[in-house]
C-alpha positions in Angstrom: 0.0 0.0 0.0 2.9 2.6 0.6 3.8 1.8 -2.8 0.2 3.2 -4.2 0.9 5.7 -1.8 3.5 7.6 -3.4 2.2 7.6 -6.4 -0.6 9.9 -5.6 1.4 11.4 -3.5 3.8 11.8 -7.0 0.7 12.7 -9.2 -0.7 15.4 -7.0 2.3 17.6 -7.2 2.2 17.5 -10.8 -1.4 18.4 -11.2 -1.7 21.6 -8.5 0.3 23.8 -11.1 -1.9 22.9 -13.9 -5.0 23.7 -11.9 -4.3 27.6 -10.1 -7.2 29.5 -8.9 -8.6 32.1 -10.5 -7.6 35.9 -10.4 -9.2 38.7 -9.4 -9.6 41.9 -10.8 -7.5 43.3 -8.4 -4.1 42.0 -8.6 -4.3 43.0 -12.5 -5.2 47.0 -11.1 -2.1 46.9 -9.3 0.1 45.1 -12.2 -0.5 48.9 -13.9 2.2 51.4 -13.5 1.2 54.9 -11.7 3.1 56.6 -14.7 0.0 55.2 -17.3 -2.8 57.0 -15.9 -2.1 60.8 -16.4 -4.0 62.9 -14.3 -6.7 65.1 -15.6 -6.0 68.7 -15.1 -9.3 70.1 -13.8 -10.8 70.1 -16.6 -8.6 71.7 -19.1 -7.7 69.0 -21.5 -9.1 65.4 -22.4 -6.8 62.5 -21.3 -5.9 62.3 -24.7 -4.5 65.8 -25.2 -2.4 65.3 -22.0 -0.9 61.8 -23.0 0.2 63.5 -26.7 1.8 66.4 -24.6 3.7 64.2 -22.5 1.9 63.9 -19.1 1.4 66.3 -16.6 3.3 67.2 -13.3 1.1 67.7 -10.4 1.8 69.6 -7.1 -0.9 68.1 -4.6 -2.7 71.1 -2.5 -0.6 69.6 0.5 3.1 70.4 -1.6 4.4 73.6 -0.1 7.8 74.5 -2.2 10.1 77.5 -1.9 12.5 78.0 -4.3 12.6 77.3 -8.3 10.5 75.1 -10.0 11.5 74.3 -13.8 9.9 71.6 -15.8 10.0 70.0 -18.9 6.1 69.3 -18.7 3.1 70.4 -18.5 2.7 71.3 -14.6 -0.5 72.0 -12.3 0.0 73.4 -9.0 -2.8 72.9 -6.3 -0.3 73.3 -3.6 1.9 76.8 -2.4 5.1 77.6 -4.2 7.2 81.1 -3.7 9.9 81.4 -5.7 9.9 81.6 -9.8 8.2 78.8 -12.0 9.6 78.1 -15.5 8.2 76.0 -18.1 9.4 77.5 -21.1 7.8 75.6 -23.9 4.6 74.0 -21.6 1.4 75.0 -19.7 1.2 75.4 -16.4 -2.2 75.5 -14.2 -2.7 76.8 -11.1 -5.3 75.0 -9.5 -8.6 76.3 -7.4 -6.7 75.4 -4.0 -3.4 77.1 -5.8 -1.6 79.5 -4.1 1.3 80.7 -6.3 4.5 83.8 -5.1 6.1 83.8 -7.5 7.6 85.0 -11.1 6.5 82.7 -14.1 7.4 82.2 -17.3 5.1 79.8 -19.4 4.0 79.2 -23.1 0.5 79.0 -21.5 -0.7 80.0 -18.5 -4.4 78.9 -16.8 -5.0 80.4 -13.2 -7.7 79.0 -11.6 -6.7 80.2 -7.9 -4.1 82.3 -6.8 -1.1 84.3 -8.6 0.8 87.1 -6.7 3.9 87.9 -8.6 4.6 88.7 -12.6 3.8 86.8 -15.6 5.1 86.0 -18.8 3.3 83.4 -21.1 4.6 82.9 -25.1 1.3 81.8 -26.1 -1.8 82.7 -23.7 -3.0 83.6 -20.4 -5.9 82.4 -18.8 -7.9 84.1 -15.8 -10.6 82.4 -14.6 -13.7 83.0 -12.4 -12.8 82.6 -9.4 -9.3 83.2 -9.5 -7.2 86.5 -8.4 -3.5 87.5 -10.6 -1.8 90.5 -8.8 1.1 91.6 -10.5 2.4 92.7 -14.3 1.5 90.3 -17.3 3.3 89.9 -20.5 1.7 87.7 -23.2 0.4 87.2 -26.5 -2.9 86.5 -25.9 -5.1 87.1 -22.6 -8.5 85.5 -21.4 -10.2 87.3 -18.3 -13.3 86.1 -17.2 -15.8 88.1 -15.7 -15.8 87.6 -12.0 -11.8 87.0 -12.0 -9.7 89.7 -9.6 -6.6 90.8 -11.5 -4.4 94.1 -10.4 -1.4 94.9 -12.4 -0.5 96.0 -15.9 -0.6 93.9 -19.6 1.8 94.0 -21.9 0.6 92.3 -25.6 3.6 91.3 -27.2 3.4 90.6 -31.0 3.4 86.9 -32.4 6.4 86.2 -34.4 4.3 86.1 -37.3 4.9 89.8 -37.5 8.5 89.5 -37.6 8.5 88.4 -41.7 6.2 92.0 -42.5 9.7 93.7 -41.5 11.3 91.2 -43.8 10.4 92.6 -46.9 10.5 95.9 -46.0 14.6 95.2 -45.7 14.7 93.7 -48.9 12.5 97.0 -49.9 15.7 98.8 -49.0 18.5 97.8 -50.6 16.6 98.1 -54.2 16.5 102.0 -54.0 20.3 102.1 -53.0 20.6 100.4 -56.0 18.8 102.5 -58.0 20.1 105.9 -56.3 23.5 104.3 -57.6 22.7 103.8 -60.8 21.4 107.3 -61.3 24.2 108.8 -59.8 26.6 106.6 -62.5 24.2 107.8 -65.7 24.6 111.4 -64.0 28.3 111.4 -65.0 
């Protein structure tokens, strides 16, 4: 009898891997990197606009930071920074629980809660309802809602789309030197 004994004893090993219970949903949930669900920026852009962008940064309404902040992303503060915020070719938000001291330089700018300091954005600035700017602006293109506080001055600053209207103007200049020239030579 030992002897049929270890042969179930032999078979059961081999059949407890082919037989594994069944998963739950929940180990797969945790199998997904963090880094694959982009967060959506209080309603600014769909998660598709954010994932062809390249993600966004996000500093939680709890993130106090003094100091400089420069990113190569898209950034929302919900948090408190003082200091200066550069994100030279991205957007930044500042959230409804945002409290931002600082000087920034953007290609977009969306405040939807605090700014005190100056502002520079390539492309546009954003002022919504609720929120409050105090301090100098210098930007393209400006959006202030009605309802928004904002103290300070606004600077438009052309698009570089004006830059080739000087262009031919240059090019302009050099044909009547020309032809000054050759009336002075038929002069003679």
């Amino acid at each position: 009898m030992s002897m049929w004994n270890r042969r179930k004893d032999e078979e059961q090993p081999v059949t407890k891997p082919v037989s594994a219970p069944p998963r739950t949903s929940e180990p797969a949930k945790e199998g997904i990197p963090m880094s694959t669900m982009t967060p959506r920026p209080f309603g600014q852009d769909t998660p598709a606009e954010t994932t062809a962008r390249g993600g966004v940064a996000v500093l939680g309404k709890s993130v106090i930071v003094k100091g400089q902040i420069f990113s190569r992303e898209d950034l929302t503060i919900d948090g408190e920074v003082e200091g200066t915020v550069e994100l030279q070719e991205h957007r930044l938000t500042v959230g409804p629980n945002g409290k931002v001291m600082a000087t920034i330089k953007a290609r977009e700018i969306c405040v939807i809660g605090s700014v005190n300091g100056n502002v520079e954005a390539s492309d546009k600035i954003d002022i919504r309802k609720d929120a409050k700017l105090i301090g100098d602006i210098r930007t393209a293109r400006i959006v202030i809602e009605d309802g928004a506080y904002f103290k300070g001055n606004i600077d438009i600053i052309r698009t570089p789309a004006a830059a080739p209207a000087a262009k031919p103007q240059a090019v302009a200049t050099p044909k009547p030197a020309t032809a000054a020239a050759a009336g002075s030579e038929g002069s003679r």
